[in-house]
N, C-alpha and C positions, 0 to 999 in steps of 0.2 A: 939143827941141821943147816949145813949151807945154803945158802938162795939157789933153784934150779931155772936154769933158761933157754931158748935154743943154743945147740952144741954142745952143750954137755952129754955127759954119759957116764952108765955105773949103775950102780947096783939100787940106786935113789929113784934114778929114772924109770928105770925095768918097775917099782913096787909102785910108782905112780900111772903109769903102763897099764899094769894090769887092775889098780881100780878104774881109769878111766873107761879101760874096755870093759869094764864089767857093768858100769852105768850105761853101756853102749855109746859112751861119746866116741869111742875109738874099737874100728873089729878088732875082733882077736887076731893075734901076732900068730901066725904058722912055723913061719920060722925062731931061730937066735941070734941072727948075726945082730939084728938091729934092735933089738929088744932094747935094750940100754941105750938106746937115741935120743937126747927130747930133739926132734924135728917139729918141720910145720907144722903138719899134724897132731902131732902133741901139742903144739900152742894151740894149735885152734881150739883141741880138746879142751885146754887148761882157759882159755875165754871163755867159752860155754859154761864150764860148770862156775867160774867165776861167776859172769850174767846169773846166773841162776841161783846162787846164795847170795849175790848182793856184795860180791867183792870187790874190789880195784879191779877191773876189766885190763889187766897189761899184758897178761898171758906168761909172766913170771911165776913161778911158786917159791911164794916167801914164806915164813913160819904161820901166818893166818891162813893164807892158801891151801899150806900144807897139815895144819890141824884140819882144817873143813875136809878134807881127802879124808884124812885117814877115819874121820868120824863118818864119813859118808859110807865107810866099808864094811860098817856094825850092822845089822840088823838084828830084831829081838832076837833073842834066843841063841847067838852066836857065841854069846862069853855070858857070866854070870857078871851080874852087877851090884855095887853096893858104894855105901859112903865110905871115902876116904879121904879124910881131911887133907894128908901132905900132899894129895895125887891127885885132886878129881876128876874121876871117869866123866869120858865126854865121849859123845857120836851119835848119829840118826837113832840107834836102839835106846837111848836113854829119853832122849825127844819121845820115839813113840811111845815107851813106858808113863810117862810124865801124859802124854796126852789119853791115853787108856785111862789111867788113874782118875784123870780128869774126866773123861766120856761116863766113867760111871758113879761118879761122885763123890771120889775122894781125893782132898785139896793139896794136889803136885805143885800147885802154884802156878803162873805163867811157863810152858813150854820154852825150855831154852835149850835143852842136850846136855845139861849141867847135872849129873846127882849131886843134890846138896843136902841139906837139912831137912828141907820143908818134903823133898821127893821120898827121903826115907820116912819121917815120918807117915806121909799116907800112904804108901808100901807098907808097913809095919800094920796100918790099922786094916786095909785092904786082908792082910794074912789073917790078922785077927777076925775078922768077918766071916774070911772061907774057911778056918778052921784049920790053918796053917802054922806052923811053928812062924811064930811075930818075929824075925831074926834082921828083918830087914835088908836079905837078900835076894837077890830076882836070879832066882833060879830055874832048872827044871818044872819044880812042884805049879810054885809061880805061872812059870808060863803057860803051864797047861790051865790052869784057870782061868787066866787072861784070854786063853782062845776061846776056852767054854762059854764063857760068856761077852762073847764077839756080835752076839746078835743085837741088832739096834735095838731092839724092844728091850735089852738090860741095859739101856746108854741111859745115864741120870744129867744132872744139871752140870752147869759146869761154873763154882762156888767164884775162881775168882773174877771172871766175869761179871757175874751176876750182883756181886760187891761192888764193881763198877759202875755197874746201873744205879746199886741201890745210893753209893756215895754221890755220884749229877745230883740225883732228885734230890738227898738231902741237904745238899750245899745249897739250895735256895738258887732263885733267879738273878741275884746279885753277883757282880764281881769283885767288889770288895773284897779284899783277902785271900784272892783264889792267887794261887802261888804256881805261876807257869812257867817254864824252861823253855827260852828262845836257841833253838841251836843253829847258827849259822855253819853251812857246810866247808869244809877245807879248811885254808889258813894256812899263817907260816909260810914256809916253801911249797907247801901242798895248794898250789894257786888254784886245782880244780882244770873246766874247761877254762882255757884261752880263745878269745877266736871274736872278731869283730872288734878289735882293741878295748877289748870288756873284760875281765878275769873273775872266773865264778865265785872265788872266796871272796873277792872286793863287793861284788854284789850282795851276797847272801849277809854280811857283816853290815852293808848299808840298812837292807831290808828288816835286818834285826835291833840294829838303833830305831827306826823310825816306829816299828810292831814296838819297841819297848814302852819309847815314847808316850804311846796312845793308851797304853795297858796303865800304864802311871799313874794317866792323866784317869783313869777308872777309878783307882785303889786296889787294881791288882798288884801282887808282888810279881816283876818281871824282871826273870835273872838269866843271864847269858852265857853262855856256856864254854863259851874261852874266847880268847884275848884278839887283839887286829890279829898278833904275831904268832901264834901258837893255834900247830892243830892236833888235838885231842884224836887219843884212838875214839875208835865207835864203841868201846868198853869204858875209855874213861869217862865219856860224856854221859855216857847211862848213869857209870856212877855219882856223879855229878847232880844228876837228877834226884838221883834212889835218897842221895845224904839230904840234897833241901826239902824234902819230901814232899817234893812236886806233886801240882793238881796233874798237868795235861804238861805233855813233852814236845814241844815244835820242831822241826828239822829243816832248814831251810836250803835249796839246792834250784842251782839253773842245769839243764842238761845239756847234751850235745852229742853227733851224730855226724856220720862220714856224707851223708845224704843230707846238703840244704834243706829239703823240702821238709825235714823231719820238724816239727814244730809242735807249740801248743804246752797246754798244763795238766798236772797228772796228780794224783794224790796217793800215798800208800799207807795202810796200816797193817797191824797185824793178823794174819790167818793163816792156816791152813789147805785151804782148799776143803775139807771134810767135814765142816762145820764148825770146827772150833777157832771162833774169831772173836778179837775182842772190840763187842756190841759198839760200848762205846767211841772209842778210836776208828772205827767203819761209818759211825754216825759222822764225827768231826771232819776225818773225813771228807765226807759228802758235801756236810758244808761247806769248807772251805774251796772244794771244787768248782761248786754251784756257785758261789759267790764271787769269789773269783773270777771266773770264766764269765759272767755274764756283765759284772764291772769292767773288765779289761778288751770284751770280746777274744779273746785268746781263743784257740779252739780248745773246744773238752776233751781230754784226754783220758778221761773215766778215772775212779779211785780202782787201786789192787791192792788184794792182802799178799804180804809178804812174810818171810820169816827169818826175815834180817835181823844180825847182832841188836840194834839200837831198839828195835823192837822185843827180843824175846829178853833183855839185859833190863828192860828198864819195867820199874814197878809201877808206874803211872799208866794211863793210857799216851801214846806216841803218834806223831801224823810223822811222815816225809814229804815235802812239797818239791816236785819240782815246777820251776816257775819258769816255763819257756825255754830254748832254745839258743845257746850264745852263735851255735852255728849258722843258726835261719836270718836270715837278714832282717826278716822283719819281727822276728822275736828281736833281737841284737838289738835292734831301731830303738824300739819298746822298753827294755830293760836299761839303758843306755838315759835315759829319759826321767830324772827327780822325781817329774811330777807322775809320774807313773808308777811308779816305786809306792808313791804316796794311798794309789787308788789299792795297791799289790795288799799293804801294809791297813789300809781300814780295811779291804774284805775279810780277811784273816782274822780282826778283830770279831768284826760281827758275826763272824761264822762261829767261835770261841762264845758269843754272848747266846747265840740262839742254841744253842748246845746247852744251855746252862735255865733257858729260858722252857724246856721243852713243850714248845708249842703255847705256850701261856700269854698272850699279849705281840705274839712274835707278830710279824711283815713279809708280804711275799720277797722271794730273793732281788737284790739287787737295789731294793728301794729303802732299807736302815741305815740310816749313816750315823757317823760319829755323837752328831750331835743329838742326836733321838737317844743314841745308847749314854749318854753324860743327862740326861734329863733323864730314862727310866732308872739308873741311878740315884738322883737326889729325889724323886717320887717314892721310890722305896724305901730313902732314910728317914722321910719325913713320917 
């Protein structure tokens, strides 16, 4: 499809129109003359739902824009679902399906809105259970089952989570060999926020050499996710992750904001809001917020689940950090600042170790530094 933006018009507009008004980002159109507008209104709509899946905030509808549209216009039961390799169904109804499956204990794999392999098969076993033709279709039949058993009291574990859990404990409290993925945010022409003569990709790329750095100097394996000059979609870098077959997924980002005053640091992993969240990534998280925030003084800007591309794409557990404000002056100040960078870059470490340490030998926040985590290292190889 062509890229859509204010002033255009046509028949693109009108079907973008009416899913936005039907999410309520926009009323309903009474009339026709303007139907086929994108106007302000329509951008603003198309920001909104951008903020809210976690897209370039431009208020353009580009091909990722407008896939998240049209998958946003599914819900269960609307079309029949199934795998198909040359085509894969994708939209909110495949997500919920994927997360159902999951709710009551059969292994969809991480929710992504993708019918792939892993979503057929536990659809296929799910049939098999309720005594369903096993076809690997989500149908009718299907979904009336899936209602029937809506009630939390049939909501079972959720397997790949709880693999999650099981794989921290068993990797031991060491970092040795723990193989993590630094992503520095933007790159290339995609310089991110500008603003304070600071540019968020320059940032997030320093921060990610100095995190490598420290990871090194551990024996963890710490691999970077693309180049000074090249910025990776939020699919490539998952896959990026998926192929080294990453412990833990980094993401590194500064924010910014029409309003100076907006400041501070924020953490995000994956969730839903209804309880399927993954444990561990909400745990990292927290640490790296806690840590962070209390090394740097930044203000805390609390962890949130998300259900951003980078998170439902990648097989590891995944943090996004945004690290301050290039708008705020005194974030700008901060950020702008090596040796500050340097404090950004060991909380993150240590947050990553106490993750791995769960609760065993650990330190209240803010008081582990480098050199305690490089000594319980050689303590434990001895």
């Amino acid at each position: 499809m062509r890229v859509l933006r204010r002033g255009d018009a046509g028949p693109d507009v009108a079907e973008i129109r009416s899913i936005l008004a039907g999410m309520d980002l926009l009323p309903p159109v009474t009339g026709t003359d303007d139907y086929g507008t994108f106007d302000v209104a329509v951008e603003h709509a198309v920001r909104a739902f951008q903020q809210r899946r976690g897209l370039m905030t431009d208020g353009v509808v580009g091909p990722a824009t407008f896939q998240a549209l049209k998958g946003a216009s599914y819900h269960l039961g609307s079309r029949p679902l199934s795998y198909m390799i040359a085509s894969p169904v994708h939209g909110d109804d495949v997500f919920t399906l994927q997360e159902r499956l999951t709710e009551l204990g059969f292994d969809a794999g991480r929710p992504d809105g993708y019918f792939g392999p892993q979503t057929e098969r536990a659809l296929k076993t799910f049939q098999r259970d309720m005594r369903l033709t096993p076809d690997g279709m989500c149908g009718p039949a299907t979904i009336r089952e899936l209602h029937r058993l809506s009630s939390p009291r049939a909501r079972g574990g959720r397997p790949v989570f709880l693999r999650e859990q099981e794989q921290v404990r068993q990797a031991g409290p060491r970092l040795r060999g723990k193989r993590i993925v630094i992503d520095p945010g933007h790159g290339g022409d995609d310089l991110g926020v500008v603003a304070g003569g600071l540019r968020e990709a320059d940032i997030a790329w320093d921060l990610a050499r100095r995190l490598e750095g420290r990871m090194k100097a551990t024996g963890m394996e710490a691999l970077i996710s693309r180049g000074p000059n090249h910025s990776p979609t939020e699919l490539e870098r998952a896959r990026f992750a998926n192929d080294a077959g990453a412990d833990l997924f980094l993401s590194l980002h500064s924010d910014g904001n029409r309003s100076p005053r907006a400041q501070g640091i924020a953490s995000f992993h994956f969730g839903t809001g209804n309880g399927t969240t993954s444990t561990v990534g909400e745990l990292l998280a927290g640490f790296i917020q806690r840590e962070v925030a209390a090394r740097t003084g930044m203000l805390d800007c609390r962890t949130h689940y998300k259900t951003w591309e980078i998170f439902t794409r990648t097989r590891c557990p995944a943090v996004r950090v945004e690290i301050g404000y290039l708008t705020n002056p005194d974030d700008a100040r901060k950020l702008g600042d090596p040796a500050f960078r340097d404090i950004v870059a060991e909380g993150i470490l240590i947050a990553v170790k106490r993750l791995y340490l769960l609760g065993e030998g650990d330190q209240p926040t803010g008081t582990f530094t480098f050199a305690d985590v490089l000594a319980h290292e050689l303590a434990k190889a001895e």
